[in-house]
MARRO-809810 format. One record per residue: residue in one letter; y, z, x of N, C-alpha, C in turn. Coordinates in pm, whole numbers, plus 50000, padded with zeros to 5 digits. Example, Ala and Ser with C-alpha at 12.3 -4.5 7.8 and 13.67 -1.06 7.14 Angstrom:
BEGIN
A494315078051319495505078051230496705078051320;S497755070851285498945071451367500035078751290;
END
This chain:
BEGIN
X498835000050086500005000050000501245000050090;X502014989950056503124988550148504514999550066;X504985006950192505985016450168507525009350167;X508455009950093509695004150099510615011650243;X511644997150286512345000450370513075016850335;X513225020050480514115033150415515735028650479;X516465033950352517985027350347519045036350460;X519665026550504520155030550616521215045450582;X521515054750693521895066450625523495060250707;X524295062450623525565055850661526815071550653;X527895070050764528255079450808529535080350677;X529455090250652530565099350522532155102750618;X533065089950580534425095250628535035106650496;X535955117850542535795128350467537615119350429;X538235123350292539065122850214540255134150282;X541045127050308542595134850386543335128150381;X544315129250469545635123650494545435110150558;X545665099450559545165083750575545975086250731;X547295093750719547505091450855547395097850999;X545905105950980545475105751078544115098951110;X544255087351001542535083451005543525067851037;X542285061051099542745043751132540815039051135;X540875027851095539425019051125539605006051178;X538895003251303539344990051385537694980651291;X538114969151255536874963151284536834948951297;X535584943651337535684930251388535944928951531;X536234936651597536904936951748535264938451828;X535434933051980535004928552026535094947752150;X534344956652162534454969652264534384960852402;X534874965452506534884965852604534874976952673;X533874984352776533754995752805533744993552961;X533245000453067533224996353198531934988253194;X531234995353175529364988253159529234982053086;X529744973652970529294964552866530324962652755;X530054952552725530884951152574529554944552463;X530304946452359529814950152196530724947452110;X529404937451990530354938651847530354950751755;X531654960451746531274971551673532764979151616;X532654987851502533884988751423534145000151520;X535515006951481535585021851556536515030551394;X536205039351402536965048951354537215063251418;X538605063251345539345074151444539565084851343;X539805098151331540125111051267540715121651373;X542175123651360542745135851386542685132851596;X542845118551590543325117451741541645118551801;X540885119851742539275113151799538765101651773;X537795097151835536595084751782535415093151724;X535415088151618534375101851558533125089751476;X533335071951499532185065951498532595050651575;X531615051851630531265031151647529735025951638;X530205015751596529075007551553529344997451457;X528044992951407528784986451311528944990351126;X529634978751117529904981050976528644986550855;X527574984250856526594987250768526085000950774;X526905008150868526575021150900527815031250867;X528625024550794529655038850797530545032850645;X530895041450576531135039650485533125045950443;X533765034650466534825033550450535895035450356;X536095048750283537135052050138538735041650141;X539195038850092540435042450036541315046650131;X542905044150162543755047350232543415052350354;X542445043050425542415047150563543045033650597;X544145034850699544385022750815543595018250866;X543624999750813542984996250850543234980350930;X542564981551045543164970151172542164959351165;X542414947051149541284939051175541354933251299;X540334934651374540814926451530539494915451555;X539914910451461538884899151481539384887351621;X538564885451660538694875351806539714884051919;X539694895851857540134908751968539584913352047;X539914921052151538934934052250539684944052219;X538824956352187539264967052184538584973952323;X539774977752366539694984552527539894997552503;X539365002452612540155019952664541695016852690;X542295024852665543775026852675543885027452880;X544875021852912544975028153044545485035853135;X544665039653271545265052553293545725046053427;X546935048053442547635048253571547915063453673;X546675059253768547105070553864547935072653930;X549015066153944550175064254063551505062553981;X552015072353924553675065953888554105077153939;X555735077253970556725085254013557895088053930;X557705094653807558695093653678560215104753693;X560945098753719562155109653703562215119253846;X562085106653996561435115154088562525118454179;X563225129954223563965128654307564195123354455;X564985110554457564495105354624565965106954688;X565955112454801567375116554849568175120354802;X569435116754781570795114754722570525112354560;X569395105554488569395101754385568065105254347;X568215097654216566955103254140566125087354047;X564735085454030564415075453940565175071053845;X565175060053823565905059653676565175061953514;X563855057953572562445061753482562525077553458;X562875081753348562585097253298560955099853241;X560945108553221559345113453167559205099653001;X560415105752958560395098352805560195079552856;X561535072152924561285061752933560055056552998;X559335062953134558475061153188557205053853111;X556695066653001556015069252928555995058352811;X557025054552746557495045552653556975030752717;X557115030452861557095012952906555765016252916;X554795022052987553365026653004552555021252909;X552855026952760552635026252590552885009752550;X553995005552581554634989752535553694981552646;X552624988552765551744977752809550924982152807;X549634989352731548664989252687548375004652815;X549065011252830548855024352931549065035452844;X547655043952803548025055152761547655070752808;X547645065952923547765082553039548375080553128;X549265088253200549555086253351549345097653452;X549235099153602549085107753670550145106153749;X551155117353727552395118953784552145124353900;X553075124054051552935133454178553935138954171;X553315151454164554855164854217555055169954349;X556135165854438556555161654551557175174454581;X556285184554654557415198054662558135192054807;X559775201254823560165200454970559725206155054;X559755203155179559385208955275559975227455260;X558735232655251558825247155227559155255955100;X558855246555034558975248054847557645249654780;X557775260354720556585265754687556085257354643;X554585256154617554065243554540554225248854403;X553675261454370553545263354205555215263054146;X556005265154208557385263154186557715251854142;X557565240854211557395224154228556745220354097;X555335225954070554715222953978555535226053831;X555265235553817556405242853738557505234153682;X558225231353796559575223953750558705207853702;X558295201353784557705188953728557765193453527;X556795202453505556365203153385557515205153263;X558205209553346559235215253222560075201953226;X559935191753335560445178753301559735172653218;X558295169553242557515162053148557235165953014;X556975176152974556495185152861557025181552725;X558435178752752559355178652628559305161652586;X559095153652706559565139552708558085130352712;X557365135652739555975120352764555595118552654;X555215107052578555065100852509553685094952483;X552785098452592551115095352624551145107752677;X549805111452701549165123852767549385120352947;X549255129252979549695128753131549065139753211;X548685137253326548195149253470548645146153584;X548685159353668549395159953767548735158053910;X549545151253998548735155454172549785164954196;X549235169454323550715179454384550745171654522;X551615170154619551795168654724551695176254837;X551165181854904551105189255054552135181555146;X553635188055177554065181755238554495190655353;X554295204655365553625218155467552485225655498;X552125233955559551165237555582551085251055643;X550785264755526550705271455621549845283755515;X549485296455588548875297755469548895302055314;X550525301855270550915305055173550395291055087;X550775278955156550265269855046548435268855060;X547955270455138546665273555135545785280855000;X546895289754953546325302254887547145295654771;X547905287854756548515279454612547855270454550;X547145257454680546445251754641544765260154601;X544585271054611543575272654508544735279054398;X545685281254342546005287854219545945274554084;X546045260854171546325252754129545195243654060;X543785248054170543315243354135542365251354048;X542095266754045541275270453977542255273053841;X543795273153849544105282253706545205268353676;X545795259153744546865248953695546265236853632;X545005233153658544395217153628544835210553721;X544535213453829544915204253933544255200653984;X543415188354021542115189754131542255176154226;X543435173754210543825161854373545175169354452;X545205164054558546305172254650546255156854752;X547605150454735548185146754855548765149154912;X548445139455076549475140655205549775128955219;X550895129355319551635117055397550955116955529;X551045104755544550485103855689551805096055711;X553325094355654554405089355701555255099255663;X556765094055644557955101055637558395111855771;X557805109055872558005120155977559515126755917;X558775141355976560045153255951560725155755801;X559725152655697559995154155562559165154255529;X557565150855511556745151555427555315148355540;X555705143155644554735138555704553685152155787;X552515150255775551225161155815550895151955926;X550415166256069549895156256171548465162156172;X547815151156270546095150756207545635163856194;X546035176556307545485188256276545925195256135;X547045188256102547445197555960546385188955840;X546205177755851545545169155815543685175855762;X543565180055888541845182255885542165197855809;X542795205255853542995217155793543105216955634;X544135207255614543865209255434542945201955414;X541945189355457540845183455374539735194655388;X539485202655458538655213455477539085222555373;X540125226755310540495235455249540535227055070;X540695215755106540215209854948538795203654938;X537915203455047536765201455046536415215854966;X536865229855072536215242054986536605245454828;X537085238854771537925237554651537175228754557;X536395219154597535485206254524536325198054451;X537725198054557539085187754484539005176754529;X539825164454544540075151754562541105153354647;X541255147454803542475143954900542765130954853;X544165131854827544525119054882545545117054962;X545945102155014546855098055144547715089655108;X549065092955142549575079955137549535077055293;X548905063155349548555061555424549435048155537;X550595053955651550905048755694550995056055843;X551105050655984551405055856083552855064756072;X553085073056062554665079756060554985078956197;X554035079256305555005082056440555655069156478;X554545058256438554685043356481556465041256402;X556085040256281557135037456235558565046056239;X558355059956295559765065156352560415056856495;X559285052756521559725048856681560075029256646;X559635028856541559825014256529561695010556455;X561815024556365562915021956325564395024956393;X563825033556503564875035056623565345024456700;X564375018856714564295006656831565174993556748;X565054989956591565004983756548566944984256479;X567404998356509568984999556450569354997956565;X568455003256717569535003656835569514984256865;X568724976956810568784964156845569524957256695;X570614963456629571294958656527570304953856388;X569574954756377568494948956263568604963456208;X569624964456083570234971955998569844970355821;X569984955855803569314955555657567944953655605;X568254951555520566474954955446565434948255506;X565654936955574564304930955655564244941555744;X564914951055804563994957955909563154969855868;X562884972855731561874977955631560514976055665;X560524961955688558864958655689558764955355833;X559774950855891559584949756007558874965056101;X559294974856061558844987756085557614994456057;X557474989355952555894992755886554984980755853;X554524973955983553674963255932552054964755911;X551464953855860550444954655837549404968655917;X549714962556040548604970756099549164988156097;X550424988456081550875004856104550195011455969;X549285004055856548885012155711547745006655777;X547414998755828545604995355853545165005455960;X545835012956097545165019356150545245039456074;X546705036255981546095049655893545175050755812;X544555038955748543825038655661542775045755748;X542315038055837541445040655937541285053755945;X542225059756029541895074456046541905085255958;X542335078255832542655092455720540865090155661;X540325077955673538555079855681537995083455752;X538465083555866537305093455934537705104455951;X539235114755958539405125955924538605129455816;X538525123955668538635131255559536715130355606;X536125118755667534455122655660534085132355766;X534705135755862534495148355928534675159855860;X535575161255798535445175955691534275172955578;X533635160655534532935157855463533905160055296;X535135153155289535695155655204536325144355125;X536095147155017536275126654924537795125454915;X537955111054974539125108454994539695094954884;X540725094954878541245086754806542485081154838;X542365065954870543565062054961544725053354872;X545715058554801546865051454764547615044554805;X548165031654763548535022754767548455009054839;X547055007954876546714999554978547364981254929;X548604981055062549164970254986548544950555103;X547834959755164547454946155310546054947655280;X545554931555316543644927555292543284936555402;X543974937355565543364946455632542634961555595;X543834963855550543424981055459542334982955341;X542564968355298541344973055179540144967855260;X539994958355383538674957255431538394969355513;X538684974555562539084990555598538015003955505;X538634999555367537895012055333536485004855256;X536604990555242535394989655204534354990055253;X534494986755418533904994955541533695008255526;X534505012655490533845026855501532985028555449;X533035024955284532495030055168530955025755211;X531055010755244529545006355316528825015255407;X529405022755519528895031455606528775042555547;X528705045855431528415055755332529205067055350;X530955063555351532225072555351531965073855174;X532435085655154533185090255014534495083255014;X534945074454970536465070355001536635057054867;X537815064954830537975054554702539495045454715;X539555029554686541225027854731541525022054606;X542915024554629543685021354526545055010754565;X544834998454485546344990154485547194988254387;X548344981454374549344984154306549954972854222;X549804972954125550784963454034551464956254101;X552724958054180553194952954244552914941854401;X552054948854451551114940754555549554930754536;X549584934154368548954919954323549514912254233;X550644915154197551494910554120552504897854203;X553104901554276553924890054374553514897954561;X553994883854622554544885954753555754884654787;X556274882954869557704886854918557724868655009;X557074863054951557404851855058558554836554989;X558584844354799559754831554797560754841954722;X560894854554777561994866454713563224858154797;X564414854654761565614853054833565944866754933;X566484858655033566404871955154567804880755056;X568494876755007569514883854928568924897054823;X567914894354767567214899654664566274909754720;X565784909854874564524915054931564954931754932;X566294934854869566924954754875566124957154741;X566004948754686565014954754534563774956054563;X563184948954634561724954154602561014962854764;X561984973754761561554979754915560594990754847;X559594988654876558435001954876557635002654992;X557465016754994556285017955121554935023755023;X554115018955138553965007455195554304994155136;X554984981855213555654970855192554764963155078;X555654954854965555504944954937554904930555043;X553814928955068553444919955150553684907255185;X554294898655284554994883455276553824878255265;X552384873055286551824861955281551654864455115;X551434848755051551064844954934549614846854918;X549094847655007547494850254986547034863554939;X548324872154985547674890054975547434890954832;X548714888354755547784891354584546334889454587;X545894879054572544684872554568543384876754633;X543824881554785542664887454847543264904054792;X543674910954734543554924254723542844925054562;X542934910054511542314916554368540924910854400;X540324901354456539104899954567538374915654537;X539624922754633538944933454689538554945154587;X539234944854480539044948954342537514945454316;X537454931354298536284925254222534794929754274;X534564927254457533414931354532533514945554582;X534504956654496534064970154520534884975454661;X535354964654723536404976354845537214983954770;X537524983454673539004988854585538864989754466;X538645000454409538245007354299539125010554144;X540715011754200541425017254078542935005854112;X543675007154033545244999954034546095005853965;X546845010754060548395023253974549265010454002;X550135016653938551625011454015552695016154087;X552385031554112553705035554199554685035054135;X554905036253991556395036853944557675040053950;X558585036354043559445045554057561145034654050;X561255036953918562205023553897563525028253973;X564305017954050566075022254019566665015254034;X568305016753973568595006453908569365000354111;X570344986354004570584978154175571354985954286;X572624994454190573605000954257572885014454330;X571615016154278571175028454385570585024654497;X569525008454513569235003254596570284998454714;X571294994954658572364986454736573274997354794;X573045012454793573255018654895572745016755041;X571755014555039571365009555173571314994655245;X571774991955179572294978655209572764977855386;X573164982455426573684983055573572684994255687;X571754996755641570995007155670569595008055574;X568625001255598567155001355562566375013855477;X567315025155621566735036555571566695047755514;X568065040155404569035048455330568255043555166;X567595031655187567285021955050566215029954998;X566345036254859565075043254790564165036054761;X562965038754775561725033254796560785034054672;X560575024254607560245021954498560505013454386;X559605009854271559614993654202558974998254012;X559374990254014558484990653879557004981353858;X556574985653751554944987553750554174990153667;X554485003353588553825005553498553684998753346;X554424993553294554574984753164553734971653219;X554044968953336553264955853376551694951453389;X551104963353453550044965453561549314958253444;X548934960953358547714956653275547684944053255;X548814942653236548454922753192548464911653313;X548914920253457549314914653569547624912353630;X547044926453615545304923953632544894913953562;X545174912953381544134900153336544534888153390;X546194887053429546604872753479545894874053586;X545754878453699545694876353899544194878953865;X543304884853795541904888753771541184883453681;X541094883553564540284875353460540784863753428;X541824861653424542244846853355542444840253478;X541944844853606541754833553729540474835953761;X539404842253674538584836553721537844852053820;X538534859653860538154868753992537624879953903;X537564888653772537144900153712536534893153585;X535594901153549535214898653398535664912953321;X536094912753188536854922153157535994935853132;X534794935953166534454951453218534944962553344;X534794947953391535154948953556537144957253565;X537234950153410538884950253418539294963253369;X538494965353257538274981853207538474991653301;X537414988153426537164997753504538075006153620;X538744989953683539734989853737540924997653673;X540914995653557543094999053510542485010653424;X540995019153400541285028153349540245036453381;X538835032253362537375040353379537665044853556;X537405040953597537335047053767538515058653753;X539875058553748540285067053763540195079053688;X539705075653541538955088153468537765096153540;X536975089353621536005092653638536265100653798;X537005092953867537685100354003537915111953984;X539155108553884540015126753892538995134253738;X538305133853722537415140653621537805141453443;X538235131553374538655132253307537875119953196;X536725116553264535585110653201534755117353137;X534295118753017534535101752887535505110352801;X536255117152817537185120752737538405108252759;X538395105452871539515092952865538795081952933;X539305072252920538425060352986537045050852931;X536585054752853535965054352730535975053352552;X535395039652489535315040852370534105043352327;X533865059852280532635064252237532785074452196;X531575081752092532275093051991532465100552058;X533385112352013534125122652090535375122252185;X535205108052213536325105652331537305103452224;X538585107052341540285104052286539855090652183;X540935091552127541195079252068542635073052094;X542655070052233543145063252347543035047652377;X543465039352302543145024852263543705010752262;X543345002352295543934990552304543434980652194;X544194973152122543734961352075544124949852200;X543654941052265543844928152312543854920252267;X544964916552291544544895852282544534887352381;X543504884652445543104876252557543614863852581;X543854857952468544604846652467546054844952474;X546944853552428548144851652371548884857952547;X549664848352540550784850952686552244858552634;X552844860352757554054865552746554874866252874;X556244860252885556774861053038557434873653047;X557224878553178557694891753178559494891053176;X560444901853148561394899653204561984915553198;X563284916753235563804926153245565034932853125;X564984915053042565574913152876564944921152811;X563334919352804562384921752724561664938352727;X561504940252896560884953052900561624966052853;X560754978252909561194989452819561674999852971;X562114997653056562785004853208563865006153187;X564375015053274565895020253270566515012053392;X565655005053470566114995253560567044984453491;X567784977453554568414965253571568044953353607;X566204955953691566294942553692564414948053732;X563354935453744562404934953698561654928553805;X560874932953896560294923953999559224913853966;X559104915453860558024903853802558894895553742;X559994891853751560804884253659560424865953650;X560304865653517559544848053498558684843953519;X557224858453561555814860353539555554856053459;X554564845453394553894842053273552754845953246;X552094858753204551024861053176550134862153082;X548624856953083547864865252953547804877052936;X546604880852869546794891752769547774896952732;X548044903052600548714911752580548224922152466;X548784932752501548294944652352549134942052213;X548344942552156549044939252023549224953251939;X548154958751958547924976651899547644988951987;X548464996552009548175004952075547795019452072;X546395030352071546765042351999546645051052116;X547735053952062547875073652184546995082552121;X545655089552106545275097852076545805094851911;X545315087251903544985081051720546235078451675;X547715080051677548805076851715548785059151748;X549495054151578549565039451619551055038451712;X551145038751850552155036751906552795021451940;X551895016251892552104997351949551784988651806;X552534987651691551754981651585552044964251590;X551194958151612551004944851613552764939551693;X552494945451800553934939451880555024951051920;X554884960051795556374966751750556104978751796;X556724984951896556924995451946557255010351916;X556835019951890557175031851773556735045451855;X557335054751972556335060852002557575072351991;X556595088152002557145100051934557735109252111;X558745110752119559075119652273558535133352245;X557465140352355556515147752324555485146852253;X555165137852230554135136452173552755138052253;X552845139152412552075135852513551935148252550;X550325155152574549575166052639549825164752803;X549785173252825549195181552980547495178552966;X546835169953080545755171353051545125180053226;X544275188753145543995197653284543315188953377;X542915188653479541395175053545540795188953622;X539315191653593538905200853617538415196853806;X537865210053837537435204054013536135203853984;X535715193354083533915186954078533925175654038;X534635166354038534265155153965532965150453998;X531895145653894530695142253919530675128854016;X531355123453980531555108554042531825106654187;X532585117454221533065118054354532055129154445;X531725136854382530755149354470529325150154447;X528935138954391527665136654399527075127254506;X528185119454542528135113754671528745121854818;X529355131454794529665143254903528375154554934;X527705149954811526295164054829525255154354848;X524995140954848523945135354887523195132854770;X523785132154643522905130754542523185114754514;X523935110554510524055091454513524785094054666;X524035081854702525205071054853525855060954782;X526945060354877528085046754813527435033454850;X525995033454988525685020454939524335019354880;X524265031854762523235028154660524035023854573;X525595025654554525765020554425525895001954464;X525654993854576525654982654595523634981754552;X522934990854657521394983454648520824989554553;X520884997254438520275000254303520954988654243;X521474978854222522824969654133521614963954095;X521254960053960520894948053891521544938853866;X521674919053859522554913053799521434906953690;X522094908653581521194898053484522164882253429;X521244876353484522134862053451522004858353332;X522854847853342523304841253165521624834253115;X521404833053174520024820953149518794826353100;X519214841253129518134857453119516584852153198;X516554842553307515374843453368515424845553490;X516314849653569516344850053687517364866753690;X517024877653762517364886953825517684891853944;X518024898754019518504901954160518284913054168;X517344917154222517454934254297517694935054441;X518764942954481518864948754586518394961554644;X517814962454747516844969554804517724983954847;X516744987354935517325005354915517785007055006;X518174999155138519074997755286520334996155187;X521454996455316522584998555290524064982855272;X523504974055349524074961655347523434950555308;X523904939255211522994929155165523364917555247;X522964908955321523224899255457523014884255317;X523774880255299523894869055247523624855355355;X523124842255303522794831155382523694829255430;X523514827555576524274818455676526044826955689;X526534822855608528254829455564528274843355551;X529294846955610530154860755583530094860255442;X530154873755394530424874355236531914871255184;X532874876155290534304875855263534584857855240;X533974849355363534174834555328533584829655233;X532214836755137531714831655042532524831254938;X532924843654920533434843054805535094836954787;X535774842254948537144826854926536824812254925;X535624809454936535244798854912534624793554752;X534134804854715533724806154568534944806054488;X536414808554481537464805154427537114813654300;X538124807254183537754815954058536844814453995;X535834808854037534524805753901533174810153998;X532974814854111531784814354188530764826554200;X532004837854175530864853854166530434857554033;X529204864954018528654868053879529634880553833;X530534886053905531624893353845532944891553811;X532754878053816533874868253762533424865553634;X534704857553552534604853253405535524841153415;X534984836853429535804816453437536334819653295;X534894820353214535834821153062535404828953017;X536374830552868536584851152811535124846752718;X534804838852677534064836352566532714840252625;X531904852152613530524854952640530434858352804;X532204861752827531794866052978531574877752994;X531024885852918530074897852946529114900952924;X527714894052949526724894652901525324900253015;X524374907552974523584914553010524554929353017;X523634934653114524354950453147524464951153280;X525714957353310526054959553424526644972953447;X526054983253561526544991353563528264997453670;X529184991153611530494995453662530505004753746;X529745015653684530155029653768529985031653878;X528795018853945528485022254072529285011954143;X529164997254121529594986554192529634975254079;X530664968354150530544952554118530304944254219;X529604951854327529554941554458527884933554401;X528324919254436527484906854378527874898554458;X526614889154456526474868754551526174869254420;X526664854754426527124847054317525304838454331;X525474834054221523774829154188523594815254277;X525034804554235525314796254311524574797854524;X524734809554551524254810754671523004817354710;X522484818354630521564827154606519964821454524;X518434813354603518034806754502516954814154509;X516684829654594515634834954515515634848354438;X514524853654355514924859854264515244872954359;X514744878554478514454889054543514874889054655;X516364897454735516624889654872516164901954971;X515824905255083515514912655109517144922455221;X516794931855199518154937255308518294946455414;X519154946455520519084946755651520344958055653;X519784968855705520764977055785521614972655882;X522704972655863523484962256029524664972655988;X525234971556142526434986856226527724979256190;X527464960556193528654955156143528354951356018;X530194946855948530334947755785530314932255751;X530154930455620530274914955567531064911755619;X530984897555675532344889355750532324889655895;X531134892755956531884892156142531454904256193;X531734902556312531604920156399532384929856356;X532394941656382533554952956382534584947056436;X535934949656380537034947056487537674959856593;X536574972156549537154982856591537374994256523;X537174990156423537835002556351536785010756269;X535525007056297534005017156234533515016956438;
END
């Protein structure tokens, strides 16, 4: 006797106020590891279902979004802005409120602010004041780094107040600014030892400070006064040999490092080296350094876009730093936000080293990735997820509460439209700046809907967001992600040789073996894949239509050979002392 189907048990939305309830459906999830056709519903600033429609049962006056031929993304989190930051003589022009507002108007709904104490300023003091700036004014949820810019043992005994009772669990240093912020290597090893005992996150801003004190002396006593002698002072190699040593400092204390703002291909081949020699070390680039180069800026115009580390002159650097995104040297993308307007820049106009240092970024970063990354071909939009929001959730510990669409998590959200463009400008954006370094950018994607913690802040274009409306979010210490590879429970190059790829064709697979480097035919990997252009790696998406298919696990790697080079199912792999591309140049 045949028994009847049993009817599907479908989820009961409860009867309230419509406006804290919203239902997405038809939209297309995008997560780090996979995308899916599936509805979402939100209650009281949660995701409290996804799936699909035949499973949940929909009343009456709930908001409702159709995102058909949409992606619904994680909202993103920018680890790197500088909102309302005091630099010398002056101050950002970006406040907590505006910051926050442009963040929201580009599909960013967290940020991780740095609180920059002075030399000999208490840190919890520092902290403190940050908060009572942000608190009243952010507009998205937000967390803090603190800066170590002394060393002695009063801040020793702060950075644990901070981290066991403030929510604090990253602490940067300078490895520049001599005689203001800058740590020398012994102060260096001393605090990664002291945030190693802490189970926190170091990070660096990573430039030679001595090189470049001695470069900018040399460089006023030989009259080279305006803004070209900026970069002239800090070139490539003066951030490639800090990169260098702030990895092998931070792996002698055995302490996970995290390197900000890597704006040169040297630096990011640097730490992807490391990461291969099985360093804990995560890098991060910037809106701005995959966004443009400095090679058709009018030399008139070059006082606007001074940041350290430099905006890069070759035209190639965009391109090879989002590369370095795609095959896993480089993990996350802030922007360093730190807008101001012309008349604060054009103080230094006669003097390099008077010019405040800093650009805008944050309103941009997201759509600047799908242009320079998916819509050329170099990310598929998991890959893109991961980059502008999952990794840094998962870094600073704030995974799957952020960074994630799945029940329980924020309801922190993007609608996309993959298709639809927009030129950037400085008419259009939402900065307290005057003028716009992406100016006459034409890019895809854009957000059409945006939710802050269920909060429609972005409705189909139109901008609406509440000042304070944005949490303090604590980031606890331990991140799993980062100290499971500090205790030996994953290596960084298992997350390359555990990688499955499943191809489009579903008959052919790739396993990589349990050594540490995969030796591709004949070619360096670095020439394979500039040779592979935008359509050649399996972590590319030539096109949006079905470019995410099988499963892939984000969390560990996107490092992949493209099938094109590759004709058997099983390659075997070779421990070697040198990295993809050539011998050591020195620097492992």
């Amino acid at each position: 006797m045949s028994s009847s189907p049993k009817p599907v048990k479908k989820v009961p939305i409860h009867l309230q106020s419509a406006q804290n309830r919203v239902y997405i459906k038809n939209g297309e999830i995008v997560n780090h590891d996979k995308n899916f056709k599936a509805d979402v519903y939100i209650e009281d600033g949660t995701i409290k279902f996804v799936g699909p429609a035949s499973d949940i049962t929909v009343p009456g006056g709930v908001r409702v979004i159709d995102a058909s031929g949409r992606m619904i993304l994680p909202g993103g989190i920018d680890p790197h802005t500088r909102l309302q930051s005091p630099t010398g003589d002056t101050v950002a022009a970006d406040d907590f409120y505006g910051g926050t507002k442009a963040a929201i108007a580009g599909g960013t709904t967290m940020i991780i602010d740095c609180v920059l104490p002075t030399k000999h300023e208490s840190m919890i003091e520092a902290y403190d004041k940050w908060r009572s700036w942000a608190d009243p004014k952010v507009c998205c949820d937000y967390a803090l780094h603190v800066g170590v810019t002394w060393w002695s043992k009063s801040v020793s005994e702060e950075i644990g107040i901070l981290s066991k009772e403030l929510g604090v669990n990253s602490l940067k240093m300078y490895m520049a600014y001599k005689g203001l912020y800058m740590l020398n290597d012994s102060e260096l090893l001393d605090v990664f030892e002291r945030i190693r005992s802490l189970n926190c996150v170091a990070m660096v801003h990573a430039e030679n400070g001595d090189v470049i004190d001695k470069n900018i002396k040399r460089l006023l006593a030989e009259g080279i006064s305006g803004p070209e002698g900026h970069e002239l002072s800090r070139q490539e190699e003066v951030e490639a040999e800090a990169v260098n040593r702030a990895c092998m400092l931070a792996h002698q204390m055995k302490t996970p490092l995290y390197v900000t703002g890597v704006t040169s291909k040297s630096s990011a081949e640097i730490v992807g080296r490391a990461r291969r020699s099985g360093y804990c070390v995560f890098g991060e680039t910037l809106a701005s350094s995959i966004g443009r180069s400095m090679s058709n800026v009018p030399k008139s115009e070059c006082i606007y876009y001074i940041t350290s580390p430099p905006i890069r002159l070759s035209a190639e650097t965009p391109r090879q730093l989002m590369k370095s995104l795609a095959y896993d040297d480089l993990q996350v993308t802030g922007s360093d936000n730190c807008t101001f307007k012309k008349k604060q820049k054009e103080v230094g106009h006669n003097d390099f080293t008077n010019i405040p240092n800093g650009v805008n970024g944050v309103e941009d970063r997201m759509s600047l990735v799908w242009e320079k990354g998916v819509h050329q071909g170099l990310l598929d939009p998991c890959r893109f997820v991961a980059v502008t929001s999952t990794n840094a959730a998962k870094i600073f510990n704030i995974y799957p509460q952020k960074g994630r669409i799945a029940v329980g998590s924020d309801a922190d959200l993007v609608i996309w439209n993959p298709h639809a463009t927009r030129t950037i400008s400085k008419d259009t954006d939402h900065h307290a700046s005057d003028f716009n370094i992406f100016e006459g950018i034409n890019v895809h994607g854009v957000p059409e809907f945006v939710l802050v913690r269920g909060r429609i802040c972005v409705d189909n274009g139109t901008l609406r967001v509440a000042e304070g409306f944005g949490r303090f979010i604590p980031m606890s210490v331990r991140p799993p992600f980062v100290y499971d590879i500090i205790e030996g429970k994953v290596k960084t190059s298992e997350h390359s040789s555990d990688h499955h790829e499943e191809h489009q064709n579903g008959n052919m697979a790739k396993k990589y073996g349990e050594l540490d480097i995969i030796i591709p035919p004949q070619e360096p990997i670095h020439e394979l894949l500039a040779a592979g252009g935008g359509g050649g790696s399996n972590c590319s998406s030539p096109s949006l239509k079905g470019a995410v298919e099988g499963r892939r696990d984000m969390q560990e790697s996107s490092f992949s050979i493209s099938e094109e080079l590759d004709t058997s199912s099983v390659r075997p792999s070779i421990k070697v002392r040198n990295p993809p591309g050539g011998k050591s140049s020195g620097f492992w």
